[in-house]
C-alpha positions as CSV (number, residue, x, y, z in Angstrom):
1,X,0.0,0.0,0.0
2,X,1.0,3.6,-0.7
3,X,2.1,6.1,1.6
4,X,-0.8,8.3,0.3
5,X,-2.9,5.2,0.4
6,X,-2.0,4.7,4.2
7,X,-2.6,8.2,4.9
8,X,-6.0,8.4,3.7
9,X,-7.2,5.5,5.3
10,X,-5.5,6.7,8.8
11,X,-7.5,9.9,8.1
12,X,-10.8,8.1,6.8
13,X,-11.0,6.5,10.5
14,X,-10.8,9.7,12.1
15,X,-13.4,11.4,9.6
16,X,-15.8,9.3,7.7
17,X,-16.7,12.6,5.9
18,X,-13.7,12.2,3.7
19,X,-15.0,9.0,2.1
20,X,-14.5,9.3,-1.8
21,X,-12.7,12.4,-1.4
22,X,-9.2,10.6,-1.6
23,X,-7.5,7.7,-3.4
24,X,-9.3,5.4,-5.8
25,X,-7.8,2.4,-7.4
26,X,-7.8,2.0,-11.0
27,X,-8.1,-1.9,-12.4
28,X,-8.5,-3.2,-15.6
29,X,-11.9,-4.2,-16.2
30,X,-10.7,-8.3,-17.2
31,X,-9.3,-9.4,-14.2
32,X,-8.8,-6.5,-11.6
33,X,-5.0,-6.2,-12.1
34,X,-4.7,-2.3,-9.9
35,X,-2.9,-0.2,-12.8
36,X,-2.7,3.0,-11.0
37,X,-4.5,5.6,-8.1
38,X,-6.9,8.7,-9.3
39,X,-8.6,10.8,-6.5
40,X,-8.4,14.3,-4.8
41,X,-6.0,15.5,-2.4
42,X,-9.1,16.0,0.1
43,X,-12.4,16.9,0.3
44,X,-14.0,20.4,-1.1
45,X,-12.7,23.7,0.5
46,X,-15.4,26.1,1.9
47,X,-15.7,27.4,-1.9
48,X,-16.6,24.2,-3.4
49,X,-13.2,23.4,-4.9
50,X,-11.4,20.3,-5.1
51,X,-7.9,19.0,-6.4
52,X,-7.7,15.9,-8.3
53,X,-4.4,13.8,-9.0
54,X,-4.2,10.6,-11.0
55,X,-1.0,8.4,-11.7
56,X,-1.5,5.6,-14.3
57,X,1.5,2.3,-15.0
58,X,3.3,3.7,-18.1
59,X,2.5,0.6,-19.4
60,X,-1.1,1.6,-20.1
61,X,-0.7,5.4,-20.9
62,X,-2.2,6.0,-24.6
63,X,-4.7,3.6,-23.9
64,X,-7.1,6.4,-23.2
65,X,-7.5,5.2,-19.5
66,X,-6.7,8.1,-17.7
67,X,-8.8,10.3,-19.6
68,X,-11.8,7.8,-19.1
69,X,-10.8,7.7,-15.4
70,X,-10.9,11.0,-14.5
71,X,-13.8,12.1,-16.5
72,X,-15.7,9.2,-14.3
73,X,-14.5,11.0,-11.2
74,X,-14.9,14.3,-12.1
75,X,-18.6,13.5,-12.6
76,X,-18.6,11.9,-9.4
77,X,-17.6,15.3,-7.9
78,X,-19.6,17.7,-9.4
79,X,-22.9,15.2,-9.2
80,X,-21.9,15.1,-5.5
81,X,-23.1,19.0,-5.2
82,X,-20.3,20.0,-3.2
83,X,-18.0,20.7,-5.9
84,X,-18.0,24.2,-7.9
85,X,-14.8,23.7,-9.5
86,X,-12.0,20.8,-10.3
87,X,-8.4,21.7,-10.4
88,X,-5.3,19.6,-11.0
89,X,-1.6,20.8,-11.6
90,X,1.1,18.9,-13.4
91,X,4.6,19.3,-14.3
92,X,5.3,21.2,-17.8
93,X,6.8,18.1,-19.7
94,X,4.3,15.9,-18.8
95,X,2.9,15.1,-21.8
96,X,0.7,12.2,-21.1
97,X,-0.7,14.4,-18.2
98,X,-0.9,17.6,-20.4
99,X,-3.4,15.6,-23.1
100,X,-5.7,14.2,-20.8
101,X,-6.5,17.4,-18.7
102,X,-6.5,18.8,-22.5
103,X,-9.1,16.0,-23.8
104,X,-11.4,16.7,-20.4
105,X,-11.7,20.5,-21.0
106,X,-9.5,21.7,-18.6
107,X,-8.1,25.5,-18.5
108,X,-4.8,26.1,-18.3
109,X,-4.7,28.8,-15.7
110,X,-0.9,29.7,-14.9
111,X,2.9,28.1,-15.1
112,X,4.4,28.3,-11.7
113,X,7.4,26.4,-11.0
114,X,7.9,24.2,-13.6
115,X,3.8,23.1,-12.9
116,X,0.9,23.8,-15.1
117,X,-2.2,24.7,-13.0
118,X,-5.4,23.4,-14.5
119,X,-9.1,24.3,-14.1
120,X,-12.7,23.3,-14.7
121,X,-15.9,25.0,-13.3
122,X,-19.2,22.6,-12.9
123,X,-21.3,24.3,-15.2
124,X,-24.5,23.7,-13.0
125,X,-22.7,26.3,-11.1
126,X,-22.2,29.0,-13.5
């Protein structure tokens, strides 16, 4: 288990609140093989914003699993209510990173220390 992973679950005891709003597994469909983690780095802030992170085997990227991934858990989110807006940062030459936040509609917002800060407003909420 991940260090993230552990921390999550320690926090999760202490605040059942939090369920969802941290690391999900992702599996292949076949036989359940784990090729990676998507989630949010907590739950939403008193604004209704939430920061998602995802981290897929390289073994699988270009499959279009990531993409399909966190579109599924972006829904989650904004169907949840609670969530106004999505935003995720990665690192400038992460390509594989850069398409699928591209693909799901993000908005680049600013370039900050070699990271790309990303953006999408639920538009129930507009």
């Amino acid at each position: 288990m991940g260090k993230h992973t552990a921390g999550y679950l320690a926090h999760l005891e202490e605040d059942p609140e939090l369920l969802g709003w941290g690391v999900w597994f992702v599996t292949l469909a076949d036989n359940n093989q784990i090729i990676g983690d998507i989630g949010y780095k907590g739950r939403p802030d008193i604004k209704g914003i939430v920061e998602i992170g995802y981290g897929i085997i390289q073994d699988m990227h270009n499959k279009g699993i990531a993409t399909e991934s966190v579109k599924a858990i972006m829904e989650w989110a904004f169907s949840s209510g609670q969530v106004k807006k999505i935003v995720a940062e990665c690192l400038i030459d992460n390509l594989p990173s850069i398409n699928v936040l591209e693909k799901l509609e993000m908005t680049r917002v600013s370039i900050k220390d070699g990271m790309i800060h990303w953006e999408i407003t639920n538009n129930r909420h507009r």
